[in-house]
TORPA-4810 file (N, C-alpha, C, O; in nm, 3 decimals):
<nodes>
NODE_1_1.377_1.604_1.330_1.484_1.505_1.335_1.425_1.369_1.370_1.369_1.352_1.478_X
NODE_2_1.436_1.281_1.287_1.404_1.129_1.346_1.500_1.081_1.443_1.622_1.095_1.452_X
NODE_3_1.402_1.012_1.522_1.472_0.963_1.641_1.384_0.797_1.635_1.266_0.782_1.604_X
NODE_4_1.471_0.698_1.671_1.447_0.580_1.688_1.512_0.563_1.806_1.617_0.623_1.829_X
NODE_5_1.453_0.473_1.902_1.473_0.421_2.029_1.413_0.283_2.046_1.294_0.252_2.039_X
NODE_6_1.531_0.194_2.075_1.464_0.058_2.054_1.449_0.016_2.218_1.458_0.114_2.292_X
NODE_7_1.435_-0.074_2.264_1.455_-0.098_2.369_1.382_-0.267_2.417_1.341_-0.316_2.312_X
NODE_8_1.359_-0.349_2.515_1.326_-0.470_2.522_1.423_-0.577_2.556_1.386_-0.678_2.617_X
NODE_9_1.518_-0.562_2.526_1.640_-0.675_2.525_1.663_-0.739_2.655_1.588_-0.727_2.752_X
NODE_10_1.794_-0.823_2.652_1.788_-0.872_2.796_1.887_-1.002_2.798_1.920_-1.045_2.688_X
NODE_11_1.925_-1.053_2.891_1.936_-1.206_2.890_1.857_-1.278_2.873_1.774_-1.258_2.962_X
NODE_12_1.823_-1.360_2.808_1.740_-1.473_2.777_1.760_-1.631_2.812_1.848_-1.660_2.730_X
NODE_13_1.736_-1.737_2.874_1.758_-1.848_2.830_1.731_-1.889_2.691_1.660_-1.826_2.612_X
NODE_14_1.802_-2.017_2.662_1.759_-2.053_2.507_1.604_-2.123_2.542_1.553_-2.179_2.639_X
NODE_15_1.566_-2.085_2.413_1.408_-2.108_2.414_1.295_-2.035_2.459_1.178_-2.058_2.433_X
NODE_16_1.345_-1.938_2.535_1.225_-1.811_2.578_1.189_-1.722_2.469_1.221_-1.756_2.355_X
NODE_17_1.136_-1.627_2.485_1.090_-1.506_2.425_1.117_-1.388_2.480_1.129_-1.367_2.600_X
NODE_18_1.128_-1.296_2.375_1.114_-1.139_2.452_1.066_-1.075_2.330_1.056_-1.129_2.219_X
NODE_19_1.029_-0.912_2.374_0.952_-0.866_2.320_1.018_-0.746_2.299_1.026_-0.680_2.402_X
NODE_20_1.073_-0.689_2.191_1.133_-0.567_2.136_1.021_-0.457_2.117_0.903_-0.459_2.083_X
NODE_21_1.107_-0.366_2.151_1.014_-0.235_2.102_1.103_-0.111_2.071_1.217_-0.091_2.113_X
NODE_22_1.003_-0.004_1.963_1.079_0.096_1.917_0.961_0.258_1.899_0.852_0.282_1.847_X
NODE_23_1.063_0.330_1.973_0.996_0.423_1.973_1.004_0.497_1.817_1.113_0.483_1.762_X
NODE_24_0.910_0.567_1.748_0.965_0.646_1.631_0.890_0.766_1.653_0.767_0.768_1.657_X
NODE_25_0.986_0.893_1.670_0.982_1.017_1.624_1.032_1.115_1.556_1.154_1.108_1.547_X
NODE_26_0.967_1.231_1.488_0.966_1.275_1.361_0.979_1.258_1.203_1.056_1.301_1.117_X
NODE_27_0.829_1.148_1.206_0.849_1.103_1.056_0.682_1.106_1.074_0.630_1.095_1.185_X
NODE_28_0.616_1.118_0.973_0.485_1.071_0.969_0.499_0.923_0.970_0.550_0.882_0.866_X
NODE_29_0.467_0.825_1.061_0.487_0.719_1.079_0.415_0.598_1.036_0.456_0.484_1.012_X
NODE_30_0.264_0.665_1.031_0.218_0.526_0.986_0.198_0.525_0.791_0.136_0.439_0.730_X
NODE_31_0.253_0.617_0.741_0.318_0.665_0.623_0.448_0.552_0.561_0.477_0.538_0.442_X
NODE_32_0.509_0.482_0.677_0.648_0.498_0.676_0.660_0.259_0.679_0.624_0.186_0.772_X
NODE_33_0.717_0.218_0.552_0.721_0.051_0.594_0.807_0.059_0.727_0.867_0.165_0.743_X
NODE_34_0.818_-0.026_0.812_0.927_-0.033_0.910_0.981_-0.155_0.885_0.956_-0.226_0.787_X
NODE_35_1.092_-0.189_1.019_1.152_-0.307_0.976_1.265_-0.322_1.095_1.331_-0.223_1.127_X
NODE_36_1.284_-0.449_1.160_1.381_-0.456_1.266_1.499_-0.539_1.202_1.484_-0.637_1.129_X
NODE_37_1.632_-0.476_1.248_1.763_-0.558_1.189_1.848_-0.599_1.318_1.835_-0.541_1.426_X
NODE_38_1.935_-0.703_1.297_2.039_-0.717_1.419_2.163_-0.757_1.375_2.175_-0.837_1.282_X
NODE_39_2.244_-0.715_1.426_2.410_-0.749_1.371_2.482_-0.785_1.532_2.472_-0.728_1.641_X
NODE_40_2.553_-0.902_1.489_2.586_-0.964_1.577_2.755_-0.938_1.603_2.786_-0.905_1.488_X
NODE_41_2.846_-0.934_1.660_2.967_-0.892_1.642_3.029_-0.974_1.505_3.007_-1.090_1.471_X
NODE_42_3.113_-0.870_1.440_3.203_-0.986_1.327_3.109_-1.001_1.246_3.127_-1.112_1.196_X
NODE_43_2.939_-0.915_1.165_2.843_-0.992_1.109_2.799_-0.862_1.012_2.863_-0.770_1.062_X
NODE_44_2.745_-0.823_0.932_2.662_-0.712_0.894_2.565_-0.724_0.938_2.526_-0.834_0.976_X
NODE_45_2.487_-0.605_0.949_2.365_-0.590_1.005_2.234_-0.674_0.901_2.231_-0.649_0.780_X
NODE_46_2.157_-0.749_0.948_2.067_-0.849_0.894_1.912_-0.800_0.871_1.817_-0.825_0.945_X
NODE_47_1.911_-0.753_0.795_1.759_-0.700_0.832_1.639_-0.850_0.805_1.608_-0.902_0.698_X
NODE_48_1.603_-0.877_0.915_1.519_-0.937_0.982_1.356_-0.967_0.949_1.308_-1.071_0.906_X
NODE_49_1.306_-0.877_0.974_1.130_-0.830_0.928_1.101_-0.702_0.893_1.158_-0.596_0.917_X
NODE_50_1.023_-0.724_0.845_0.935_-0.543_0.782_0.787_-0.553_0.814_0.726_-0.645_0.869_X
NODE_51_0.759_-0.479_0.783_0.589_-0.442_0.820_0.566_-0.300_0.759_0.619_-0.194_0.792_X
NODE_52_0.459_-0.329_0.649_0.437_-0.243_0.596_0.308_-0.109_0.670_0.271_-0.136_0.784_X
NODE_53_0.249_0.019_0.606_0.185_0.077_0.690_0.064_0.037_0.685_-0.004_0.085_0.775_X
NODE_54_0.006_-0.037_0.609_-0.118_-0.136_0.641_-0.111_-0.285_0.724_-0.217_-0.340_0.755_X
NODE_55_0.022_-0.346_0.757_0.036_-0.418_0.815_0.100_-0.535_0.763_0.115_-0.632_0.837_X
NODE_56_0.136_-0.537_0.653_0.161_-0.694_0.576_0.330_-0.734_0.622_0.417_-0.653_0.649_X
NODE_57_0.337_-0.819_0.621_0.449_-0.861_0.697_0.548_-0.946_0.627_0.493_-1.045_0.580_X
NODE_58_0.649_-0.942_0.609_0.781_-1.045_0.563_0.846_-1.073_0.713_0.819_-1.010_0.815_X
NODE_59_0.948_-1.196_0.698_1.064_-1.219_0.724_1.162_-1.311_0.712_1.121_-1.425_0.731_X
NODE_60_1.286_-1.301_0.686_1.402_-1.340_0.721_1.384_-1.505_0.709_1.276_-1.559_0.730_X
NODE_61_1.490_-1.570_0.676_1.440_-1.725_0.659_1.490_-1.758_0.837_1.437_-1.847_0.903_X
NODE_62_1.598_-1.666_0.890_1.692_-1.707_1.007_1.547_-1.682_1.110_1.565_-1.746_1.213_X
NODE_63_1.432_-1.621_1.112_1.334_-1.579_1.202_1.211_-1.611_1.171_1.122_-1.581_1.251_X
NODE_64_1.179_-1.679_1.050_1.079_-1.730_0.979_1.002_-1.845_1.092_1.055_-1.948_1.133_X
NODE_65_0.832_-1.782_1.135_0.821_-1.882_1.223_0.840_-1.830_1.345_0.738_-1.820_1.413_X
NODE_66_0.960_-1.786_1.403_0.984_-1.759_1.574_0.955_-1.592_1.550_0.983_-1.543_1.659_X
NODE_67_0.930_-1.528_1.496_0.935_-1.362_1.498_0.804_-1.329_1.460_0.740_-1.397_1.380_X
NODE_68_0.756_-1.216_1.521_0.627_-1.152_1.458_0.639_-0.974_1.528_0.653_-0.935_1.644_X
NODE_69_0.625_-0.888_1.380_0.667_-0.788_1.371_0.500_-0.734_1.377_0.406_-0.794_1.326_X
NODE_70_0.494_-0.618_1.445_0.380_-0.540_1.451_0.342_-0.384_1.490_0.383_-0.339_1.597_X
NODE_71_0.298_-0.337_1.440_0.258_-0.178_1.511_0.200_-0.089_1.542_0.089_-0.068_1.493_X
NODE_72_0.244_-0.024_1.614_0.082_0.114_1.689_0.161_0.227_1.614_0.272_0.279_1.624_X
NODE_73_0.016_0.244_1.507_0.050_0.336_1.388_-0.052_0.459_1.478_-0.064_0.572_1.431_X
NODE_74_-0.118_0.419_1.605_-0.134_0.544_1.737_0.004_0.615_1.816_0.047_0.730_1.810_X
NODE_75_0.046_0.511_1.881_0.133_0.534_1.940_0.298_0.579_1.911_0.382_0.621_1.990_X
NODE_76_0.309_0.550_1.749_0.402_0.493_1.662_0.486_0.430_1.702_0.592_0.491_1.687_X
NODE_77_0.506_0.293_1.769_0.579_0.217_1.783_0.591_0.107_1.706_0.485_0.079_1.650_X
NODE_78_0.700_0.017_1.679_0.715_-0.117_1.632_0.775_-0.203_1.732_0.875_-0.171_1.798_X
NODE_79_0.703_-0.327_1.742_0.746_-0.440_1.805_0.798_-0.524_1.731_0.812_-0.495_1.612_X
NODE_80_0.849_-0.673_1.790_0.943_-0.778_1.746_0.946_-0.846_1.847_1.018_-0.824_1.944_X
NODE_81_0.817_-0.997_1.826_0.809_-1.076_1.954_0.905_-1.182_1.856_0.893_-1.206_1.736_X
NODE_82_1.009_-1.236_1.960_1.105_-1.309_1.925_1.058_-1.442_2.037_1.031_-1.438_2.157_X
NODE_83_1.061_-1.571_1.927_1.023_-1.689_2.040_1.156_-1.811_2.027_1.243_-1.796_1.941_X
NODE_84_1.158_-1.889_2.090_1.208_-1.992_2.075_1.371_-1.988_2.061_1.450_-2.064_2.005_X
NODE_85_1.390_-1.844_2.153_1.508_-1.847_2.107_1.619_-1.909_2.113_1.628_-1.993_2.203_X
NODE_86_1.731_-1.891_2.027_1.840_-1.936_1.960_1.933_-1.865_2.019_1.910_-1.751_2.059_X
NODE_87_2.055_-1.925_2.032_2.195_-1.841_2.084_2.260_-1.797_1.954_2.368_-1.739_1.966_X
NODE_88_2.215_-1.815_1.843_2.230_-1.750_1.692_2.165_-1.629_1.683_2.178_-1.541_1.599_X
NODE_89_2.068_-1.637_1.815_1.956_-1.489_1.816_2.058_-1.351_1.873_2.034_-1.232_1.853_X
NODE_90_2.145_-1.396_1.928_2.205_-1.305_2.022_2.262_-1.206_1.909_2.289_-1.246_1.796_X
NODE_91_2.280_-1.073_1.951_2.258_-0.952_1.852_2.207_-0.839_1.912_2.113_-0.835_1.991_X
NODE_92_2.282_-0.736_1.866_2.214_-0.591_1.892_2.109_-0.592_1.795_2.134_-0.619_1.677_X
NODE_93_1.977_-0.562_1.840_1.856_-0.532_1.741_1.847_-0.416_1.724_1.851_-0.366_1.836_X
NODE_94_1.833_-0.311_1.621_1.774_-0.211_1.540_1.652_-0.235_1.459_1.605_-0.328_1.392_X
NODE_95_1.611_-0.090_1.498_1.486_-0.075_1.438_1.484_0.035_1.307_1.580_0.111_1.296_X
NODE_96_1.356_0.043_1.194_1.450_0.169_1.072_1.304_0.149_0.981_1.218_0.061_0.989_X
NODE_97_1.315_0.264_0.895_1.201_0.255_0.821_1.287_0.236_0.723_1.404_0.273_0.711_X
NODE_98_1.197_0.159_0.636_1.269_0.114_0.462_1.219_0.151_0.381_1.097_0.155_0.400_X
NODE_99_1.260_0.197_0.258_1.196_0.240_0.109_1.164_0.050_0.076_1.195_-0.052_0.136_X
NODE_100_1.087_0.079_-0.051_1.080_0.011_-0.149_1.146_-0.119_-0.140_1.109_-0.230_-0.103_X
NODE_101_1.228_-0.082_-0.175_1.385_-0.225_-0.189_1.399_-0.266_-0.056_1.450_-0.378_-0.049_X
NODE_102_1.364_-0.200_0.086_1.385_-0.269_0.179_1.546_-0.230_0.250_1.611_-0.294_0.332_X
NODE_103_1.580_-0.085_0.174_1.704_-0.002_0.233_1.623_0.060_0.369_1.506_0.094_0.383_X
NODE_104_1.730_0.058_0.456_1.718_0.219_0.539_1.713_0.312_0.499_1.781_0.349_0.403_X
NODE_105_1.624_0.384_0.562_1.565_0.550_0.476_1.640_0.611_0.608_1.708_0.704_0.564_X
NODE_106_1.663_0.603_0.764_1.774_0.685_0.823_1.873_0.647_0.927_1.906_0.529_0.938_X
NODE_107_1.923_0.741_1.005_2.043_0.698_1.061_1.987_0.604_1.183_1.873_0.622_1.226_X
NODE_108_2.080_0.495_1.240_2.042_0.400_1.357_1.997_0.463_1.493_2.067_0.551_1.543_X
NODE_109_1.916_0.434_1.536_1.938_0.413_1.701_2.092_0.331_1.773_2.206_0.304_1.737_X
NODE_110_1.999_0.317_1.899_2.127_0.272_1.954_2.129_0.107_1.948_2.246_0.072_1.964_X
NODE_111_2.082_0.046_1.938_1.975_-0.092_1.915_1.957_-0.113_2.099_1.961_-0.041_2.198_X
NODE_112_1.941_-0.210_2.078_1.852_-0.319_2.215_1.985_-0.446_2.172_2.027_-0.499_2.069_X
NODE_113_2.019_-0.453_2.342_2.101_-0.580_2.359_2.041_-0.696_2.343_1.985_-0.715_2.451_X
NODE_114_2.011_-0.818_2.249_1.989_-0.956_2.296_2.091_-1.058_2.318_2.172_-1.090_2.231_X
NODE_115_2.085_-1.114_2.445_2.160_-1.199_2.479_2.074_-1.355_2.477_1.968_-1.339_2.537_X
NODE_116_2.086_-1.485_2.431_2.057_-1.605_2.483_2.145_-1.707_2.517_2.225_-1.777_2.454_X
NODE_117_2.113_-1.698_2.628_2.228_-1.851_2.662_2.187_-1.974_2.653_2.072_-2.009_2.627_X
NODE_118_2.259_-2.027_2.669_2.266_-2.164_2.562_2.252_-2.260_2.710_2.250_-2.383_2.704_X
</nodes>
């Protein structure tokens, strides 16, 4: 059974950073693109960045610049250092592996709270 567990979140002032993280178990993982999303109340869920299993990286025009997605294809985790943040940042973050097109391949975690105040 895959299990995703995100965790990192927090209150933030505007303009700090924090550092997301996600646990992934039962998938061959470093097999697997990943990718962090956040949906904010009232919003669909946004998928954000990806990172493929060699490492190559996209993102998002809304995170382009303040985000950098990375991972321990040891440990199997994915990170999401978020900088400079925005009170536009505020959002439950999820974490998910993607096919091809950049769909979710399974069901959510619980995400990670981000809060920034303004």
């Amino acid at each position: 059974q895959v299990r995703l567990q995100e965790s990192g979140g927090g209150l933030v002032q505007a303009g700090g950073s924090l550092r997301l993280s996600c646990v992934v178990s039962g998938i061959n993982f470093k097999l697997y693109d990943m990718a962090w999303y956040r949906q904010s109340p009232g919003s669909q869920r946004e998928l954000i960045a990806t990172i493929s299993g060699s490492g190559n990286t996209n993102y998002s025009d809304s995170v382009q610049g303040r985000a950098t997605i990375s991972r321990d294809n040891v440990m199997w985790r994915v990170y999401l250092q978020l900088d400079s943040l925005k009170a536009e940042d505020s959002a439950v973050y999820f974490c998910n592996a993607v096919t091809s097109s950049r769909l979710p391949r399974f069901g959510w975690g619980r995400g990670t709270q981000v809060t920034v105040a303004s």
